[in-house]
RODO-2510 file (C-alpha; in nm, 4 decimals, decimal comma):
residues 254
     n   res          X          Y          Z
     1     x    -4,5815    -1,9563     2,6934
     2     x    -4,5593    -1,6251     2,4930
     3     x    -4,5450    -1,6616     2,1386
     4     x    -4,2406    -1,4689     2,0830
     5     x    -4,0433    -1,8095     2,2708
     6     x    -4,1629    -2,1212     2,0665
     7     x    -4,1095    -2,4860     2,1859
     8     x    -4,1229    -2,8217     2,0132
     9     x    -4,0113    -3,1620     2,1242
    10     x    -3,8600    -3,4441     1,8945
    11     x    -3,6806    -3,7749     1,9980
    12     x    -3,6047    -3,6445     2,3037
    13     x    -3,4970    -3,2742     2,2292
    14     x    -3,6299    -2,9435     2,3228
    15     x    -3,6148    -2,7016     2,0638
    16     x    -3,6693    -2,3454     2,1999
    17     x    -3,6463    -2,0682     1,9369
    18     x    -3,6553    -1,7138     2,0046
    19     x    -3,9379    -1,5962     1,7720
    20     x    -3,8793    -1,1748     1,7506
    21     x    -3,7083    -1,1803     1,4431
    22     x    -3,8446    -0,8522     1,3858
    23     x    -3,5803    -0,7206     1,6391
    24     x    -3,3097    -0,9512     1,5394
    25     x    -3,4283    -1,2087     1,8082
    26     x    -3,3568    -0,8756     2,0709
    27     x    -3,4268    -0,9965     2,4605
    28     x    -3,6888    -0,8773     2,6139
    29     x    -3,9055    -0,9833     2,9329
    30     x    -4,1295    -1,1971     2,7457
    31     x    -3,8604    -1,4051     2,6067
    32     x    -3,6683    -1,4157     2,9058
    33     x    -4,0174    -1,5347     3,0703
    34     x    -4,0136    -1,8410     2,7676
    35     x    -3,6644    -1,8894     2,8213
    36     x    -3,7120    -1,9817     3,1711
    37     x    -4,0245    -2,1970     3,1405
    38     x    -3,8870    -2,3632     2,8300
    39     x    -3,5595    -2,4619     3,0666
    40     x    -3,7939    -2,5915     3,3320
    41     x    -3,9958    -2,7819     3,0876
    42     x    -3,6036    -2,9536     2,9510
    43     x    -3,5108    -3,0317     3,3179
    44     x    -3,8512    -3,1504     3,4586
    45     x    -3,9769    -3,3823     3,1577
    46     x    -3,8048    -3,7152     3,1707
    47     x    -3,8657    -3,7546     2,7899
    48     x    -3,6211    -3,4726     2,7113
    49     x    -3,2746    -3,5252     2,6906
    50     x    -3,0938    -3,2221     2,5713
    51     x    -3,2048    -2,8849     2,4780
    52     x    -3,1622    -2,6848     2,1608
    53     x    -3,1773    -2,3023     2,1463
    54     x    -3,2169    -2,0606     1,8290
    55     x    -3,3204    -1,8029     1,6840
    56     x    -3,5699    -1,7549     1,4023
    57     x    -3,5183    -1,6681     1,0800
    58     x    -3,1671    -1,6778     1,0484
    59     x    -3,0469    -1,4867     1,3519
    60     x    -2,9564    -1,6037     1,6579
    61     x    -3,0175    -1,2978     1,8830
    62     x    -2,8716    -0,9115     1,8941
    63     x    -2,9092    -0,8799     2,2525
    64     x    -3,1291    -0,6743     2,5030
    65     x    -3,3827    -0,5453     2,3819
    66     x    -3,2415    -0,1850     2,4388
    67     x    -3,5666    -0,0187     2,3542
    68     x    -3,7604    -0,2264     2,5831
    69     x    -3,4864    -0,1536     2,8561
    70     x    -3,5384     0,2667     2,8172
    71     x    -3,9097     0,1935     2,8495
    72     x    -3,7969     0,0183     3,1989
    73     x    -3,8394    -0,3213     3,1415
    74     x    -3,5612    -0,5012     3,2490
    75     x    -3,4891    -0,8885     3,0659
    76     x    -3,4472    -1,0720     3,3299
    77     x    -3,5679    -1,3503     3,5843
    78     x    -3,4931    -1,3299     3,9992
    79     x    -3,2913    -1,6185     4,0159
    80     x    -3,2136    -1,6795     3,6745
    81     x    -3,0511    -1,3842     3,5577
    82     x    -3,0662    -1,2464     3,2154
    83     x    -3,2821    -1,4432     2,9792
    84     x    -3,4091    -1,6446     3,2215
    85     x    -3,0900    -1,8589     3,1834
    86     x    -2,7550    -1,6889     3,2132
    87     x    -2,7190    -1,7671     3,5880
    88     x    -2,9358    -2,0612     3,6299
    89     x    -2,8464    -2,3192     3,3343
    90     x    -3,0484    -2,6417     3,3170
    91     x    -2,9043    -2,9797     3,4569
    92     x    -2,9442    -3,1285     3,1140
    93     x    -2,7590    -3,0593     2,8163
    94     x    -2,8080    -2,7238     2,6289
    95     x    -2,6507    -2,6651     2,2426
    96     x    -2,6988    -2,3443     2,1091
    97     x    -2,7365    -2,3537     1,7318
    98     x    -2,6218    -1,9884     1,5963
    99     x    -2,6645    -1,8505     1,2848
   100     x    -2,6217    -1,4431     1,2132
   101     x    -2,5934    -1,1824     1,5133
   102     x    -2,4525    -1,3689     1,8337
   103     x    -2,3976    -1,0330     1,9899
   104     x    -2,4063    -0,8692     2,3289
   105     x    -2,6951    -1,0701     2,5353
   106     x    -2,7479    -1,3022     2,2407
   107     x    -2,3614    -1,4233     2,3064
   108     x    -2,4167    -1,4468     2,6867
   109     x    -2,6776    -1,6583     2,6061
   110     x    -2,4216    -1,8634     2,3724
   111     x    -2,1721    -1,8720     2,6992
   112     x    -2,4639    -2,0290     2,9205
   113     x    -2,4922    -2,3685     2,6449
   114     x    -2,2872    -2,6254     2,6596
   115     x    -2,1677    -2,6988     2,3177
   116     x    -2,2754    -2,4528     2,0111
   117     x    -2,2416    -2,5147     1,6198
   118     x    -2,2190    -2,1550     1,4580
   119     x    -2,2847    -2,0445     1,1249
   120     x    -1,9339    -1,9925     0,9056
   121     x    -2,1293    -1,6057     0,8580
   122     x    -2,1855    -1,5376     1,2002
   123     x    -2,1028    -1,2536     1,3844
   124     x    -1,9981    -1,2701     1,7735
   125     x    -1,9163    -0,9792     2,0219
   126     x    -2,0068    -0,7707     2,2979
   127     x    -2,0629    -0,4028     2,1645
   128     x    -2,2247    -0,3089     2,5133
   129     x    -1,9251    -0,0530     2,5827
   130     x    -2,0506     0,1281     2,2663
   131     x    -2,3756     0,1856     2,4478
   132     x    -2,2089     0,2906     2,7664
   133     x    -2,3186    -0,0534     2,9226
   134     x    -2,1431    -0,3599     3,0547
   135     x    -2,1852    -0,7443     2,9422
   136     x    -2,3579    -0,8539     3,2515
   137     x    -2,5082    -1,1525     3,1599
   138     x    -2,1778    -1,3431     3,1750
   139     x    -1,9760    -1,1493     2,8702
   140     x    -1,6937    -1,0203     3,1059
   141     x    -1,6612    -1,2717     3,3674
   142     x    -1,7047    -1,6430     3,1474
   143     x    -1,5881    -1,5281     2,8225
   144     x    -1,1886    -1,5423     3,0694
   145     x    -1,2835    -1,8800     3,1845
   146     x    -1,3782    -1,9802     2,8092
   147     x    -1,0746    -1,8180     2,6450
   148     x    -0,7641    -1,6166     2,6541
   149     x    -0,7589    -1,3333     2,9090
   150     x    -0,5446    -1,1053     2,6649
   151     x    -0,8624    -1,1613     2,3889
   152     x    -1,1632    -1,1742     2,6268
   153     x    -1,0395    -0,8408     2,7397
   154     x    -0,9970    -0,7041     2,3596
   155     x    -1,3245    -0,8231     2,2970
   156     x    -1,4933    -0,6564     2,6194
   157     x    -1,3347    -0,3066     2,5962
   158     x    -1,3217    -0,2579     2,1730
   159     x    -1,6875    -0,3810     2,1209
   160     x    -1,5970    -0,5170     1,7610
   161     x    -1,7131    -0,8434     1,6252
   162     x    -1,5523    -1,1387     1,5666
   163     x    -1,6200    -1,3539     1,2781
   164     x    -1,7360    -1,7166     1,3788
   165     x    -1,4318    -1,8662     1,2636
   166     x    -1,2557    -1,6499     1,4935
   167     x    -1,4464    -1,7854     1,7874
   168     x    -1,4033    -2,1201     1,7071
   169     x    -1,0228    -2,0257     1,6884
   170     x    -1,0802    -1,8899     2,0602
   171     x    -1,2690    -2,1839     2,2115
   172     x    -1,5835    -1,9971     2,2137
   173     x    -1,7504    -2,2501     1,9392
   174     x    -1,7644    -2,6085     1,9252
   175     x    -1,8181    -2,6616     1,5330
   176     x    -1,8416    -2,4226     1,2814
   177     x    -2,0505    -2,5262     0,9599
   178     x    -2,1801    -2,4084     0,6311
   179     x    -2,4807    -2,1311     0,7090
   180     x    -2,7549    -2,4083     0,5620
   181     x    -2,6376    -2,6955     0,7756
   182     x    -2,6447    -2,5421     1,1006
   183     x    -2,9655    -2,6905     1,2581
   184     x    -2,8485    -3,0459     1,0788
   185     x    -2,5315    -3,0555     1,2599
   186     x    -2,7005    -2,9135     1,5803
   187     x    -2,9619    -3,2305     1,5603
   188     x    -2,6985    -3,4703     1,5203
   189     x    -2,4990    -3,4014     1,7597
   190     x    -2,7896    -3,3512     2,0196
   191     x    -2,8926    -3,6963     1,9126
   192     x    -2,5514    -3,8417     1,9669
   193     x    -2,5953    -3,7213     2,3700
   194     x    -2,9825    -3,8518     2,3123
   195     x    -2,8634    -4,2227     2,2516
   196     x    -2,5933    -4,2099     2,5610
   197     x    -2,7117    -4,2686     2,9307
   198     x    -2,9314    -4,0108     3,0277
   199     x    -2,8099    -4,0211     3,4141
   200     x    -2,4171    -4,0361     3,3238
   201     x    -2,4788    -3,7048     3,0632
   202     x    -2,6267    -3,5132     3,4044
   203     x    -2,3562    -3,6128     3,6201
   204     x    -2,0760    -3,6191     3,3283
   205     x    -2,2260    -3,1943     3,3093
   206     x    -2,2340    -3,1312     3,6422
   207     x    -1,8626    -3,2304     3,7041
   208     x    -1,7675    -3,0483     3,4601
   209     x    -1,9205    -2,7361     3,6003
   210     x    -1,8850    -2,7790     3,9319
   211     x    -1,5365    -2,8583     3,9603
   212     x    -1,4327    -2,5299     3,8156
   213     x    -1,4306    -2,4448     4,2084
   214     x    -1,2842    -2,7620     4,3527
   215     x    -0,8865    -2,7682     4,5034
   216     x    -0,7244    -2,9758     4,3641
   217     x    -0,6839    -3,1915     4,6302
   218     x    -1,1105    -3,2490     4,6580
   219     x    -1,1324    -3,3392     4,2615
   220     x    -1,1683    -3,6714     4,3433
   221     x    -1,3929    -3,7053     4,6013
   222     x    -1,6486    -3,4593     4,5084
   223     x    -1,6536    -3,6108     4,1912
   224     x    -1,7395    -3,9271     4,3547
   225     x    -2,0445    -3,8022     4,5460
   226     x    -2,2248    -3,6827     4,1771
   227     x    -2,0936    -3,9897     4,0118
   228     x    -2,1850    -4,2705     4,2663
   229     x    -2,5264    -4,2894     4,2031
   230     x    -2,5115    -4,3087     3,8281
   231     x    -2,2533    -4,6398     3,9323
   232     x    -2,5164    -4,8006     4,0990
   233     x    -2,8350    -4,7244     3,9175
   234     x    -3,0244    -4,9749     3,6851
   235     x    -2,8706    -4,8286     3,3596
   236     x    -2,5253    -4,8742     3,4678
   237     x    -2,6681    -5,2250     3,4743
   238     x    -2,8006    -5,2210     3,1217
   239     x    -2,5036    -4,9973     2,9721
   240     x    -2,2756    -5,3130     3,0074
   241     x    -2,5565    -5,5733     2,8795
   242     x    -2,6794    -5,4162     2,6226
   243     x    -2,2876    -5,3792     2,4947
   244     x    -2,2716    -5,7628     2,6020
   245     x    -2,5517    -5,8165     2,3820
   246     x    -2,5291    -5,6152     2,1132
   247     x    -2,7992    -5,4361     2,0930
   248     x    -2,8743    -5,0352     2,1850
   249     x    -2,9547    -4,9796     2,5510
   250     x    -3,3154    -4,9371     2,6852
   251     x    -3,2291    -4,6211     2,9468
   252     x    -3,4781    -4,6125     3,1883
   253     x    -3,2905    -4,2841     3,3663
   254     x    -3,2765    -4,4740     3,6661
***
């Protein structure tokens, strides 16, 4: 994996940091390259549990790489869209921990996690009408799903910044903390989903997502098919015993 996408794993999380802070943590195909194997790693290792992305050195990431994209290299994976994540999320958990520029691409990449804790000085947008572009990794067609129409459209066709308070206030962030304590509160609340059934957190995600397509008349019953075999696995068996008992479950993930 390229240096400029660094990995470590601790008690069952997948930290992936996006190491160019020399261009603001800026996209480019190398990272989206890291991005993607760092994703398979999280889905395909049955000691991780959820995933963490950030940015180094304070920043969580500008965007494309615009430089990069005039020299013709485009940021993105065949399948997996831009970043190597946008349109291919993992199964497991993802919680984007931002701190300074969550603009452009670097929000996209925000929109693809599942829960994010922002820094109270961050700075969220999509300025990519400014440079005669579009938000095509997700910025104009989640950002409606994730928020008010009336504002998702503001924020698509001004290209000014919100502050992350504001985006908390808009449903776009899930906690918003003092700058220093960003990673701590991303950690803890990764290791509350750590300690919780590894087989009901998949299915409990997937629901979630893929219901956003169901009638409303199918909720129910395709529901039922993710969920069933979580209801009859062995730690739906040790879920209930180790409550029983006292004690913290032993997940085996099956």
């Amino acid at each position: 994996m390229s240096n400029e996408v660094l990995t470590r794993e601790e008690d069952g999380i997948l930290f992936v940091t996006i190491n160019r802070p020399e261009a603001k943590n800026a996209v480019n195909k190398a990272v989206a390259e890291g991005i993607a194997a760092a994703m398979d790693e999280l889905d395909s290792n049955d000691e991780l549990r959820v995933g963490v992305l950030t940015g180094a050195e304070g920043t969580f990431c500008a965007g494309m790489d615009l430089k990069a994209f005039l020299s013709g290299e485009t940021p993105t994976i065949e399948g997996r869209g831009f970043a190597g994540l946008v349109e291919a999320p993992p199964k497991k958990p993802l919680i984007g921990a931002l701190e300074g520029f969550v603009l452009a691409g670097g929000l996209e990449l925000s929109l693809a996690c599942d829960l994010t804790v922002a820094a109270q000085s961050a700075m969220f947008g999509i300025p990519e009408v400014k440079r005669g572009l579009v938000a095509a990794g997700g910025g104009v067609v989640k950002m409606p799903r994730m928020m008010p129409k009336r504002f998702a459209m503001e924020l698509a066709l001004t290209g000014e910044p919100i502050s992350a308070q504001r985006a908390y206030e808009l449903g776009l962030v899930n906690r918003v903390v003092a700058d220093d304590q960003v990673l701590a509160e991303t950690i803890k609340l990764a290791k509350t989903i750590v300690a919780n059934g590894p087989l009901a957190v998949m299915a409990s995600k997937e629901c979630i997502v893929e219901s956003e397509g169901w009638a409303p008349e199918d909720l129910f019953q395709k529901q039922y098919k993710i969920m069933g075999p979580v209801f009859t696995s062995e730690d739906a068996k040790e879920g209930p015993r180790a409550f029983a008992e006292k004690r913290a479950p032993n997940w085996q993930g099956k």
